[in-house]
N, C-alpha and C positions, 0 to 999 in steps of 0.2 A: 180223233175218235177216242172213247172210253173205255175201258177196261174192265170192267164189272170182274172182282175179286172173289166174293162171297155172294155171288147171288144177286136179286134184285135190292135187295132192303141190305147189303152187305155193304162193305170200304167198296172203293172205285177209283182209278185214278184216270186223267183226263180232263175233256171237256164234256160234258150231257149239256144241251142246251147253254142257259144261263149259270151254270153251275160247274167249279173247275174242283174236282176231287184227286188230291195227291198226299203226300207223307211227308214226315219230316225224326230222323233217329223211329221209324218203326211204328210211330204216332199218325192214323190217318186222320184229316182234317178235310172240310170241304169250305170253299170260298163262291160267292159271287164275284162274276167278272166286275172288272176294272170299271167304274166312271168317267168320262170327260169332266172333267171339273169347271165348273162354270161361278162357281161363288168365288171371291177374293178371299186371298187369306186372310184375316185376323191376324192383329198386330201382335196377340196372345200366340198365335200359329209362327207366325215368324219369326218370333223372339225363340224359340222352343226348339226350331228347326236351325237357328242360326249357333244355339246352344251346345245343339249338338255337333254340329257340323266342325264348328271349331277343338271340342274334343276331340270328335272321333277322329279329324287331322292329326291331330296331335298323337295320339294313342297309332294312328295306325302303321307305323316302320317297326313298333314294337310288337309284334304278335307273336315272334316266340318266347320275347321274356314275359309276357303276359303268361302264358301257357306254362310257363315253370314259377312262375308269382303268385297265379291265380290257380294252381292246381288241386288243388282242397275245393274250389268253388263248384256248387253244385252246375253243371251245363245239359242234366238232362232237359231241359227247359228252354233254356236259351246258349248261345255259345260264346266260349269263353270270352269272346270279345267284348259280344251285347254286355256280359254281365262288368267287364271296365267298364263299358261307358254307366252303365247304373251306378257305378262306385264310384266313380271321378265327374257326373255331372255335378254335383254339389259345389267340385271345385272352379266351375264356372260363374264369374260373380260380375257383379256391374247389373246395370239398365239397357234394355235395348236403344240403340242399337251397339252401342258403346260395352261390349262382353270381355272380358278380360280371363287369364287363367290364373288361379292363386296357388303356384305352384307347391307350395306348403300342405295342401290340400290333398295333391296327388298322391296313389296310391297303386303300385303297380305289383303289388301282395300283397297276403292275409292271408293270419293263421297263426298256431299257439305258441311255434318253436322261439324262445327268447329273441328279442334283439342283439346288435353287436353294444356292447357297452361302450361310455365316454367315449363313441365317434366324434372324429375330429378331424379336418382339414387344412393340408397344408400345400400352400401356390407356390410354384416352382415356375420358370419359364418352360412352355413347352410340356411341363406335367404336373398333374396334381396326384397326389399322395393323401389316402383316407387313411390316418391308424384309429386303430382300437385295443382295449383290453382286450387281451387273450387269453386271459385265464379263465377256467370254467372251474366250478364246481356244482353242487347239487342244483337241480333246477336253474340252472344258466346257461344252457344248451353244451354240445359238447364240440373237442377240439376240430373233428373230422368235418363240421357246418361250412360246406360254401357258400362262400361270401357273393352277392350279385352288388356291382356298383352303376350307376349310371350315371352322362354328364349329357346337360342338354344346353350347347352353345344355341341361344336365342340368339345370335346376331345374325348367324350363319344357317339357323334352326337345322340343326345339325345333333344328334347323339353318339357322344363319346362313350367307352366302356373300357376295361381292362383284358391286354393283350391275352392272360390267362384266369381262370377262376380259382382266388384262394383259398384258405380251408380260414377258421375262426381263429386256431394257431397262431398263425403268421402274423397276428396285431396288424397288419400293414397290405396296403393295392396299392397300385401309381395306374394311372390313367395316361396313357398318351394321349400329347396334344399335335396339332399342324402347325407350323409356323404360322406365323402372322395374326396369331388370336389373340396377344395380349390386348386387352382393353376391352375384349366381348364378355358380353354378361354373360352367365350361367348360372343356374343349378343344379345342386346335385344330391342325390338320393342312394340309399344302399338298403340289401336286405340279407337275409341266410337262408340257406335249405338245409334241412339234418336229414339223419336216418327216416329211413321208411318214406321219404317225401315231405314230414313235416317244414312248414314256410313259417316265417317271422314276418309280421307287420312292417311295412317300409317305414324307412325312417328317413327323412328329409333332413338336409345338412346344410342346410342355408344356401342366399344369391351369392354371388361371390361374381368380382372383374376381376378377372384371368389377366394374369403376367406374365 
């Protein structure tokens, strides 16, 4: 049964007849019920939904580094999530049915706070180790920037991250790893948070076979 809010001509939420009136962040909307679907998809429709699908796989164990990456991003509209997969479908490439992710592409932040400078990567058995410069001066963020690292063992499809978050200072993360991964592929990506919230643009640090 429906709710009449405002009156007859007012918001509503529920169901009146064919018509389902509810909200969404304080925004009322109204929808027509659902379809049985009777048409076949289009090869167009499946390529689009198989696009996503495998994204939004991918994206979804990450939803609160999303939320501290994507923070600047507007969500009164959509949520933070939707708005990844609008940012990272691009990075799904190939022909159907054959889709592939380009990890290079990925972007799990945005926003104006400087990058980490001459990121760099070093394999260790067991851990990998990002440095960077750490010096800051005018317009090159400052020393107190937490650093966000990620590692995404494809073998295992598995993401690694660093036991603590370090400040832009420290030049240097280690990422632990599990035994038994030398020889899985991964990539790996790092970003920074400053003062007030401001994000840095991810930056991708190449595929790399773990030792």
């Amino acid at each position: 049964m429906a709710k009449f809010i405002n009156g007859a001509i007012g918001t509503f939420s529920g169901k009146v007849g064919s018509i389902i009136g509810s909200s969404w962040r304080s925004i009322p909307y109204m929808r027509g019920l659902s379809k049985k679907r009777t048409k076949p998809f289009s090869e167009a429709q499946l390529a689009q939904q198989q696009r996503f699908g495998l994204m939004g796989e991918f994206l979804l164990p990450l939803k609160g580094l999303l939320e501290i990456g994507l923070a600047n991003v507007d969500d009164s509209r959509a949520t933070i999530f939707n708005r990844a997969m609008a940012l990272n479908l691009p990075a799904v490439t190939g022909t159907y049915p054959d889709f592939a992710i380009d990890y290079a592409q990925v972007k799990f932040s945005k926003g104006a706070l400087p990058p980490l400078r001459n990121a760099t990567v070093t394999l260790d058995p067991d851990v990998v180790t990002v440095n960077w410069n750490p010096s800051v001066r005018r317009f090159t963020g400052h020393g107190d920037d937490e650093v966000y690292v990620l590692l995404h063992d494809h073998t295992q499809n598995l993401f690694y991250t660093s036991d603590t978050v370090e400040l832009r200072s420290a030049g240097t993360v280690e990422i632990p790893l599990d035994e038994g991964m030398a020889g899985n592929e991964a990539d790996i990506w790092v970003f920074a948070v400053g003062r007030e919230g401001w994000v840095s643009a991810t930056i991708h640090l190449g595929s790399h076979t773990l030792v």
